[in-house]
C-alpha positions in Angstrom: 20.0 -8.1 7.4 22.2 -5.5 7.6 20.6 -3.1 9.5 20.3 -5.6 12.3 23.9 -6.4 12.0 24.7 -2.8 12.7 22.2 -2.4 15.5 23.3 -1.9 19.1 20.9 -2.6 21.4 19.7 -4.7 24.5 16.5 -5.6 23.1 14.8 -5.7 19.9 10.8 -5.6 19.5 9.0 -6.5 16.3 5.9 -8.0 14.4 5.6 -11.2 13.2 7.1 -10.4 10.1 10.6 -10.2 11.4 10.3 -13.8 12.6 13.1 -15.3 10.6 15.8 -18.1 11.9 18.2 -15.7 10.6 17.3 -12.8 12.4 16.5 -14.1 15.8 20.2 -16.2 15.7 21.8 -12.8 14.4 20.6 -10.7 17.2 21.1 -13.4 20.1 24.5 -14.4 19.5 25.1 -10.9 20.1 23.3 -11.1 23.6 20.4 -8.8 22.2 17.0 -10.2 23.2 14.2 -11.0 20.6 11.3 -9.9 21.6 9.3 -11.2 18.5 6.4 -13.4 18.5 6.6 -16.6 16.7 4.6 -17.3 13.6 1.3 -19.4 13.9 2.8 -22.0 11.7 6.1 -22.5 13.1 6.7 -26.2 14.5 8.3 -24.8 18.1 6.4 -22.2 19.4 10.0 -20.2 21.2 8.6 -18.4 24.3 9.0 -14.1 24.2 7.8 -11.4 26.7 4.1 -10.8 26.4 4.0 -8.5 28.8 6.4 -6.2 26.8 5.0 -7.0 23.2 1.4 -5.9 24.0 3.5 -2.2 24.9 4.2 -1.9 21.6 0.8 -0.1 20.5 2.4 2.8 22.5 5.0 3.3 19.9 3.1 2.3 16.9 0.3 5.0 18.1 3.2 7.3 18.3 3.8 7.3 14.8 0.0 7.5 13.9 -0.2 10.6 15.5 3.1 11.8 13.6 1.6 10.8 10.6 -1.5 12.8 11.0 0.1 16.2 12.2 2.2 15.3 9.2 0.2 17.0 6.6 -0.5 20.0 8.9 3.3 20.6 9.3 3.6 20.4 5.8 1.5 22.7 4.7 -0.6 19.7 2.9 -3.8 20.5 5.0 -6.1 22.5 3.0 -8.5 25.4 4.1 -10.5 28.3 2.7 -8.2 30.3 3.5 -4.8 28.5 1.8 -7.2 28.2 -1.4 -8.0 31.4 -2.3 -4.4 32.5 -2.8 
């Protein structure tokens, strides 16, 4: 909770998992907009940009890719050539 009490923003975007009362009053009483899907099992459904949300496999494929050349930044990938030493 603290991290999203620090955080400056205009919007935030995020899973399911970050679908808490406490969260989504925190960040709109600062004027930050949620944009968070609600949970299947919630009793009000609150309404959040679709449009947006379905964008966030841009960034999330970002960070796939990151974590792949990961291990050839770090030297981790391994080749004939790094074994024989």
């Amino acid at each position: 909770m603290e991290l999203v009490e620090s955080m400056d923003a205009t919007c935030v975007l995020a899973n399911k998992a970050y679908d808490t009362d406490d969260i989504i009053l925190s960040l709109s009483s600062r004027g930050i907009v949620p944009i968070i899907p609600p949970r299947m099992n919630k009793k009000s459904q609150r309404p959040y940009d679709k449009n947006i949300y379905k964008k966030r496999h841009v960034i999330e494929n970002f960070f796939l890719k990151m974590k792949e050349w990961r291990s050839i930044s770090t030297r981790y990938f391994k080749n004939i050539h790094s074994l024989k030493s």
